[in-house]
MIDOSE-1310 file (N, C-alpha, C; in nm, 2 decimals, decimal comma, always signed):
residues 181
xxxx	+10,45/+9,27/+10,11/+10,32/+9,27/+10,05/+10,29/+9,41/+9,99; +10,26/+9,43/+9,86/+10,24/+9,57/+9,78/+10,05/+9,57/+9,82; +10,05/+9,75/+9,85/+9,99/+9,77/+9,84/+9,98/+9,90/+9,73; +9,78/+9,96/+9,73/+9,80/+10,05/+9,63/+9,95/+10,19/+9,67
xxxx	+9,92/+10,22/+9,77/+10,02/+10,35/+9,83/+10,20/+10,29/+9,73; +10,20/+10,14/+9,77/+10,36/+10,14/+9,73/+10,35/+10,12/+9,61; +10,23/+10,11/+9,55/+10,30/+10,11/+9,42/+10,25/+10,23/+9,31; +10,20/+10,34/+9,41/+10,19/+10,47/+9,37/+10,37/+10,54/+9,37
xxxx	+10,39/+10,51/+9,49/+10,56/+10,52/+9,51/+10,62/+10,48/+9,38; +10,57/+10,34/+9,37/+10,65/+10,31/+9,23/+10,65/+10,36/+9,12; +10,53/+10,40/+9,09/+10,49/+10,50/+8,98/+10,53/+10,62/+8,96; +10,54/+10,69/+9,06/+10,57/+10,83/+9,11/+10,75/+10,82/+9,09
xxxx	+10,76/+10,75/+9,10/+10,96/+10,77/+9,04/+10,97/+10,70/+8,96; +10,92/+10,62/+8,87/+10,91/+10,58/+8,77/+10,89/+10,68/+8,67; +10,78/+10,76/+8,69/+10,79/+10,87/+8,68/+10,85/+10,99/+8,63; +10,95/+11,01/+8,75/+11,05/+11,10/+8,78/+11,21/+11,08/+8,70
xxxx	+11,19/+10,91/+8,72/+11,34/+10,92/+8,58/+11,32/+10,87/+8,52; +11,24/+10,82/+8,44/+11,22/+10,85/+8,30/+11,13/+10,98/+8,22; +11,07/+11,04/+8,29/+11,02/+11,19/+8,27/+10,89/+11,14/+8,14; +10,83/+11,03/+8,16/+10,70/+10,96/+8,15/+10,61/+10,94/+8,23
xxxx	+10,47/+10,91/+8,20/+10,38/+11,00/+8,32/+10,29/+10,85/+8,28; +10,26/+10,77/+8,14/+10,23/+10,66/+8,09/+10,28/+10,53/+8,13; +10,19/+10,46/+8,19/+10,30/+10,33/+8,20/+10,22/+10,16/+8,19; +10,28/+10,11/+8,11/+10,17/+9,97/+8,15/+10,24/+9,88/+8,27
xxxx	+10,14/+9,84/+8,35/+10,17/+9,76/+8,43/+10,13/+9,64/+8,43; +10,20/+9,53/+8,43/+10,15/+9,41/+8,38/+10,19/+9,28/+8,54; +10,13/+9,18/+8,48/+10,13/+9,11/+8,61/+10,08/+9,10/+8,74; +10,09/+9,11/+8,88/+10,03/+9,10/+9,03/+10,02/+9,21/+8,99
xxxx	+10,10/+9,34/+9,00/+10,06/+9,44/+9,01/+9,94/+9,53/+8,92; +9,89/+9,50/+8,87/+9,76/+9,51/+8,76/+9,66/+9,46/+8,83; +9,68/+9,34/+8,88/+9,55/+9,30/+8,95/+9,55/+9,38/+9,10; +9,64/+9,38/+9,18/+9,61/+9,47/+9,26/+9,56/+9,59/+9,24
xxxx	+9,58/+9,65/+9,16/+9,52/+9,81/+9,12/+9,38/+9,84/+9,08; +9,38/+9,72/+9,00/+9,30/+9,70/+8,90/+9,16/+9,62/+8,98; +9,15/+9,51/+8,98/+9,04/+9,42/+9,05/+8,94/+9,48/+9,12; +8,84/+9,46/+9,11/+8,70/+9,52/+9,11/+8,67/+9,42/+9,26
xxxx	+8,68/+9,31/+9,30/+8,71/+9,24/+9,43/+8,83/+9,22/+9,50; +8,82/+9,21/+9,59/+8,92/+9,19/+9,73/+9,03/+9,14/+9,69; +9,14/+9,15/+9,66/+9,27/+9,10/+9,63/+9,32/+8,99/+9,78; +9,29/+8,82/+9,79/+9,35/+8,81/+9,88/+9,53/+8,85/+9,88
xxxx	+9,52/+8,84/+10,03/+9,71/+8,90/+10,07/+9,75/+8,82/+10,00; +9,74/+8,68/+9,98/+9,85/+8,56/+9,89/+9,88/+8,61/+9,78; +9,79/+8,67/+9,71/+9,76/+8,73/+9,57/+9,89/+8,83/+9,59; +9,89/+8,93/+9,67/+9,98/+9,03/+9,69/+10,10/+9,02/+9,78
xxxx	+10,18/+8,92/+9,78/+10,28/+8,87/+9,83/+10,39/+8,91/+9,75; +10,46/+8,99/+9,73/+10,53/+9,04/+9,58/+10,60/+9,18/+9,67; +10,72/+9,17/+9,57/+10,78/+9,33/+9,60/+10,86/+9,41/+9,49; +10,76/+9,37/+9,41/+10,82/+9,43/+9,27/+10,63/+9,42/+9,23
xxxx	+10,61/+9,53/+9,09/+10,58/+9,57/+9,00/+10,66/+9,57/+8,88; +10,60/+9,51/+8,77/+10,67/+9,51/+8,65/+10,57/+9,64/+8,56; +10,71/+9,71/+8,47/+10,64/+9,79/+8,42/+10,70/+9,85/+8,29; +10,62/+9,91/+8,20/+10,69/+9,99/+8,12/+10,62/+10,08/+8,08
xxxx	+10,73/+10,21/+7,99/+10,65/+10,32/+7,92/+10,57/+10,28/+7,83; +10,44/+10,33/+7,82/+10,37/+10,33/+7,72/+10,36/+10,46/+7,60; +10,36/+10,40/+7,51/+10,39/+10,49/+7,39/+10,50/+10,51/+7,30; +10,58/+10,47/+7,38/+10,73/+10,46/+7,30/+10,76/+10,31/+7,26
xxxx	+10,88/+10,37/+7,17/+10,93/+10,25/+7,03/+11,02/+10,15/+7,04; +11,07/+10,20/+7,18/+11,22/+10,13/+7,24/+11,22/+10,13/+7,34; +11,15/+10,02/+7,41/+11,12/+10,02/+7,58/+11,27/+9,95/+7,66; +11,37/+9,91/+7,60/+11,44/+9,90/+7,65/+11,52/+9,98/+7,70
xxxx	+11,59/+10,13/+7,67/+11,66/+10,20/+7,75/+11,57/+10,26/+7,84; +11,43/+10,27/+7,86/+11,43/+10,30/+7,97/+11,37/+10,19/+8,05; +11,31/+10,08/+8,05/+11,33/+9,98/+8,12/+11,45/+9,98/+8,19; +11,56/+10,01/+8,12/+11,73/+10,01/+8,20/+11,73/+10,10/+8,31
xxxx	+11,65/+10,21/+8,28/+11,67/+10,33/+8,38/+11,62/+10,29/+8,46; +11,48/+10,21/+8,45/+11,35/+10,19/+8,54/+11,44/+10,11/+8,64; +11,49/+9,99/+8,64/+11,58/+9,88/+8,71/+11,71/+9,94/+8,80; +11,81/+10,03/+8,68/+11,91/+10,06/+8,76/+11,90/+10,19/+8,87
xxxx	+11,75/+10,27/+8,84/+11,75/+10,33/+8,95/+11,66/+10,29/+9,08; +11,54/+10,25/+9,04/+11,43/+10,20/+9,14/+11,43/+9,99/+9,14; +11,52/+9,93/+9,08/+11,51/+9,77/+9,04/+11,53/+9,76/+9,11; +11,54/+9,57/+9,17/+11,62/+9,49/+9,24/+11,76/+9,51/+9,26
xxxx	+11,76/+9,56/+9,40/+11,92/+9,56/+9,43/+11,93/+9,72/+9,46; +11,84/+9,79/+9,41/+11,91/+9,92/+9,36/+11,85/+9,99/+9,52; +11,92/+10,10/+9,58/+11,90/+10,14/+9,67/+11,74/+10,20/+9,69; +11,70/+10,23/+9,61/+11,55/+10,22/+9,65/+11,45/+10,11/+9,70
xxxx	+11,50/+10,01/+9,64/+11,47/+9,86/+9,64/+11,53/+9,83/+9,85; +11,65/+9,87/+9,86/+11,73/+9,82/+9,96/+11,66/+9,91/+10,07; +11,58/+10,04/+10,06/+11,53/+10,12/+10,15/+11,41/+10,10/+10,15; +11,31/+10,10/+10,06/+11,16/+10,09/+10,09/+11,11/+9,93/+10,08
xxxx	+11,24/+9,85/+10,03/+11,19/+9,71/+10,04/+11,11/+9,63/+9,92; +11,06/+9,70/+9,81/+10,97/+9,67/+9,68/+11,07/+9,77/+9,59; +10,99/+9,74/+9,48/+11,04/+9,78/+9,35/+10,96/+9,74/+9,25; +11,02/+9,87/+9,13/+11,02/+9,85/+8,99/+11,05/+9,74/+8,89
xxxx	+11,01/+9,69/+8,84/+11,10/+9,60/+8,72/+11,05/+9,65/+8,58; +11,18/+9,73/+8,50/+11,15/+9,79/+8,41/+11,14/+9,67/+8,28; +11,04/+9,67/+8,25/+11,03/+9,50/+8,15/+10,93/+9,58/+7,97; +10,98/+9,53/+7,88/+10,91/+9,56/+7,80/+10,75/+9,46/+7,78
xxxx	+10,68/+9,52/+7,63/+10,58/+9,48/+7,62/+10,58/+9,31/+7,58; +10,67/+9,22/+7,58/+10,70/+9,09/+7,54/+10,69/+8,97/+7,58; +10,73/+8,99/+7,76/+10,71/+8,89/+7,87/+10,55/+8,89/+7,86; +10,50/+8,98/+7,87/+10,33/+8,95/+7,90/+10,25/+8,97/+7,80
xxxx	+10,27/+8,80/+7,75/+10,19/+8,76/+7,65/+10,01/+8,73/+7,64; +9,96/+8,85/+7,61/+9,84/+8,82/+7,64/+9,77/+8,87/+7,45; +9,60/+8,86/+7,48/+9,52/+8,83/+7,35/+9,54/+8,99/+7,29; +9,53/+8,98/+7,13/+9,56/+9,08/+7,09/+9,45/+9,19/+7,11
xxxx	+9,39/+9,19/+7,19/+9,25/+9,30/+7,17/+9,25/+9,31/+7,36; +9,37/+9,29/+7,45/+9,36/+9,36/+7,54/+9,35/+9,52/+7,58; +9,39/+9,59/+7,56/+9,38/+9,71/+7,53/+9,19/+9,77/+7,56; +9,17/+9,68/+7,50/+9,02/+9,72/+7,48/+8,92/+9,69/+7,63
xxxx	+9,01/+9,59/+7,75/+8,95/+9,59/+7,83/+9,00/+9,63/+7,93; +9,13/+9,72/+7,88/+9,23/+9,76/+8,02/+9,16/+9,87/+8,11; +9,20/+9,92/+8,23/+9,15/+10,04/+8,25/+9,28/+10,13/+8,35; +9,22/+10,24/+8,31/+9,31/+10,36/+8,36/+9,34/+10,37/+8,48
xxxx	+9,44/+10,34/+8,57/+9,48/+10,36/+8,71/+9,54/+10,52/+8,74; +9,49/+10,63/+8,79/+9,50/+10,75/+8,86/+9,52/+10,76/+8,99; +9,64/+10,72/+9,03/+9,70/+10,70/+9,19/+9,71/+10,87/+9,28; +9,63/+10,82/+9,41/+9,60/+10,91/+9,47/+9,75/+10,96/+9,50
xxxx	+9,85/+10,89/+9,56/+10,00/+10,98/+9,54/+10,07/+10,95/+9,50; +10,02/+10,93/+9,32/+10,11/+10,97/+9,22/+10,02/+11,04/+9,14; +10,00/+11,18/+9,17/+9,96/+11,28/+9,10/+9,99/+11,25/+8,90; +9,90/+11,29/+8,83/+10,02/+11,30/+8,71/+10,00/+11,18/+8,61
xxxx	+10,02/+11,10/+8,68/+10,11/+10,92/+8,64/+9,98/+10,85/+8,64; +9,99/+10,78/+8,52/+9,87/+10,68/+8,48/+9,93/+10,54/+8,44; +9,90/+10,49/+8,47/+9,90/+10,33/+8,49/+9,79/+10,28/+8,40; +9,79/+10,23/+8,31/+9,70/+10,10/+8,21/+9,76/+9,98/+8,28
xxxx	+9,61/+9,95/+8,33/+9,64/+9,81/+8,36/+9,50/+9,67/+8,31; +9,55/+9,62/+8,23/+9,54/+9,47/+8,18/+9,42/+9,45/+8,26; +9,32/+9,37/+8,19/+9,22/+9,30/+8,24/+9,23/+9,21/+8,33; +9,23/+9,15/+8,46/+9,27/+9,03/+8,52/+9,30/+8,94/+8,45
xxxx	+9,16/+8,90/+8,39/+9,21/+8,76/+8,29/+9,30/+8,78/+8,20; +9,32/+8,87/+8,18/+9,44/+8,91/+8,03/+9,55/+8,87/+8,12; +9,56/+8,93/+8,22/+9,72/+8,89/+8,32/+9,69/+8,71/+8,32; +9,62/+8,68/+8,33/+9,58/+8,55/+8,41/+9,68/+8,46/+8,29
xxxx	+9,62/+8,52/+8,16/+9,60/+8,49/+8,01/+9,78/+8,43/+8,02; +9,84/+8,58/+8,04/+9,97/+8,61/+8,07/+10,08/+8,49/+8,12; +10,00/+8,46/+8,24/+10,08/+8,38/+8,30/+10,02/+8,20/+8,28; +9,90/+8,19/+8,21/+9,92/+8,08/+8,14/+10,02/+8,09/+8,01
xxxx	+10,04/+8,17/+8,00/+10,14/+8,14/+7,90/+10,24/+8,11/+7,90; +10,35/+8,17/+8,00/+10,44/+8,16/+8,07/+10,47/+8,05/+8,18; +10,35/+8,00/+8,21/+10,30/+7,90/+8,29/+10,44/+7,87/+8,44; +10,49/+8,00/+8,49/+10,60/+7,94/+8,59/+10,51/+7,88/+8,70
xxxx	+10,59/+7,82/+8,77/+10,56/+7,71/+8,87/+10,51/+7,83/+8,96; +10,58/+7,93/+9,02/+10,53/+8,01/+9,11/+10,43/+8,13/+9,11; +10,38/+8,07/+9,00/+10,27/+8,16/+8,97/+10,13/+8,04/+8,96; +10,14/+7,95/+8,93/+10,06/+7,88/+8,97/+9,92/+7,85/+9,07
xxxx	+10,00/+7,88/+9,20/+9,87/+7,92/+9,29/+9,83/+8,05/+9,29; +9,89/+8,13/+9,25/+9,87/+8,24/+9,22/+9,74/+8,29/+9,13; +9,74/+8,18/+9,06/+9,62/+8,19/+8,92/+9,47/+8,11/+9,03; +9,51/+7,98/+9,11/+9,44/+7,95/+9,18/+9,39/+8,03/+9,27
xxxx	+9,47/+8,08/+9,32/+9,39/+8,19/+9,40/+9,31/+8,33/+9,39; +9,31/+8,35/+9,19/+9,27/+8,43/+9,19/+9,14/+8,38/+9,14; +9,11/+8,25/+9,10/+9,04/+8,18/+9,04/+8,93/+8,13/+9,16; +8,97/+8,13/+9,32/+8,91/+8,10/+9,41/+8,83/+8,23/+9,46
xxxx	+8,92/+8,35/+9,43/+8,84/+8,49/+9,50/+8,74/+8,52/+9,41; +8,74/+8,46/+9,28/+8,64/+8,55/+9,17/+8,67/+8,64/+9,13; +8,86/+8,67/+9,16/+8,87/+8,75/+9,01/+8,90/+8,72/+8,89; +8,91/+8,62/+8,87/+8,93/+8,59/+8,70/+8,82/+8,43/+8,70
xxxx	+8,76/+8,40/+8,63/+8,67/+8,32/+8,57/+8,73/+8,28/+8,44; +8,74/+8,11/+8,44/+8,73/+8,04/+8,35/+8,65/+8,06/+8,20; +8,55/+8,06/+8,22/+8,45/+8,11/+8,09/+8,51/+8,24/+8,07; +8,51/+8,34/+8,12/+8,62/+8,47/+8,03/+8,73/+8,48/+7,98
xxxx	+8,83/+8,36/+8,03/+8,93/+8,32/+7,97/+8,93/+8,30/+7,89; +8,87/+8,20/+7,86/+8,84/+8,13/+7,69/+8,82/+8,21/+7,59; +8,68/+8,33/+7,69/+8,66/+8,39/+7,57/+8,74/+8,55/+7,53; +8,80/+8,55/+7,62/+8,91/+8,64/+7,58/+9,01/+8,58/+7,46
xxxx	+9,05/+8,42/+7,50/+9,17/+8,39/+7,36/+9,12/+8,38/+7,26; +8,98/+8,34/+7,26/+8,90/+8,37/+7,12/+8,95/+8,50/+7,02; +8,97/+8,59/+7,13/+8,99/+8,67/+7,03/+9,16/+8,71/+6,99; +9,22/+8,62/+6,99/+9,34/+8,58/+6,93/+9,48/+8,62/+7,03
xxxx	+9,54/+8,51/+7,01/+9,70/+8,57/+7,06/+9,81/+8,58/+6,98; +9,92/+8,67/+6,98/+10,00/+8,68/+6,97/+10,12/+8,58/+6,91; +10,19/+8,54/+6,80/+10,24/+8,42/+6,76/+10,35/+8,41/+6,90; +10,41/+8,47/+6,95/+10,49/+8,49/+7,04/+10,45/+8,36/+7,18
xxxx	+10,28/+8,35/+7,15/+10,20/+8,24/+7,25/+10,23/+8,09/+7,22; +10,20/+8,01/+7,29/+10,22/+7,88/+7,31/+10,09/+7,88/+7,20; +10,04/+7,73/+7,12/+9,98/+7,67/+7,05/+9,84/+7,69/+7,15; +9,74/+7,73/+7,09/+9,60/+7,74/+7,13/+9,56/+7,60/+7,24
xxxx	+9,60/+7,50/+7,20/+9,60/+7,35/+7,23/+9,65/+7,39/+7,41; +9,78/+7,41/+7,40/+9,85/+7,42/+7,51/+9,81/+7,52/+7,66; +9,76/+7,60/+7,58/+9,66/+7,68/+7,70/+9,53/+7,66/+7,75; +9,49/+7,60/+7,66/+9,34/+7,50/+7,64/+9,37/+7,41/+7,76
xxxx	+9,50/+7,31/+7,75/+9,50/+7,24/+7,84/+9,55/+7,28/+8,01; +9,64/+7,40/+7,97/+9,64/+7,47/+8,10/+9,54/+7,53/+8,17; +9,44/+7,54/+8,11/+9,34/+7,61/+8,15/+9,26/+7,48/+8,23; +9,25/+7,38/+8,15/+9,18/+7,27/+8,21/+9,27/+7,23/+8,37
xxxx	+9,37/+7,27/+8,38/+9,42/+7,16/+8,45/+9,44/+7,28/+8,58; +9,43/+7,43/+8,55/+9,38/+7,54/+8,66/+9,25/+7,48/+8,75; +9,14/+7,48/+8,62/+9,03/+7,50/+8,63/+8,96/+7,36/+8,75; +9,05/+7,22/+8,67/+9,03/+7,14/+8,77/+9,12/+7,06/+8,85
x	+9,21/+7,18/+8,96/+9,27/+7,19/+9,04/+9,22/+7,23/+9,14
């Protein structure tokens, strides 16, 4: 289970080899940091944070770094038990005017290192998109604690996604079939 401390850890050497101090964090770990209410533990069942540099043009070499030094498998991973996943801006398909509701994460020990992290519903957004099976109750349960709402969904895709997104229709109907779940 991640909490803020571990994934200050994660930040803080994420950090350290790639010698970036910017990072977006997308997915569980956004809402954890992020969420203005109680993250149930279900929510935070996870041992990875997905992340990348923000600012740069070519998030893949150091996503490579991010993975082969702090990733899955990698001895950081095998010692502290969680990890990094160095992922670009692509997987987490969310509305084009996120940005605008992200907010600044300043980790008490990770000195330095700033985390942008995604609106809830923008992640929520995310993973209707993606729509994996095991993320599923995941969206239910964030939908049961009151951190993401239906009506803000909506009106967040209003303000447009990404061609990269499934057909407006298709999330429309995911959303219905969250909502009345």
């Amino acid at each position: 289970m991640l909490r803020r401390p571990q994934i200050d850890h994660i930040l803080r050497t994420a950090a350290a080899v790639t010698n970036h101090a910017r990072f977006v964090v997308v997915g569980s770990g956004a809402v954890i940091i992020a969420s203005r209410k109680p993250v149930p533990a279900s929510m935070m069942m996870t041992d990875e944070i997905d992340l990348y540099s923000d600012g740069v043009a070519d998030h893949e070499p150091l996503g490579d770094l991010i993975d082969g030094t702090i990733g899955q498998g990698s001895m950081f991973h095998r010692t502290f038990h969680y990890y990094g996943d160095g992922v670009g801006p692509e997987p987490a398909i969310m509305p084009l005017d996120w940005r605008g509701r992200s907010t600044e994460y300043h980790g008490a020990e990770a000195p330095g290192v700033v985390a942008i992290c995604p609106d809830p519903h923008d992640v929520a957004l995310a993973e209707l998109c993606a729509w994996p099976e095991k993320d599923i109750q995941w969206l239910r349960d964030a939908l049961a604690a009151g951190i993401i709402g239906i009506a803000q969904m909506r009106a967040n895709l209003r303000a447009g996604m990404p061609d990269a997104a499934p057909p407006a229709e298709v999330i429309e109907t995911r959303l219905m079939a969250l909502e009345h779940r």
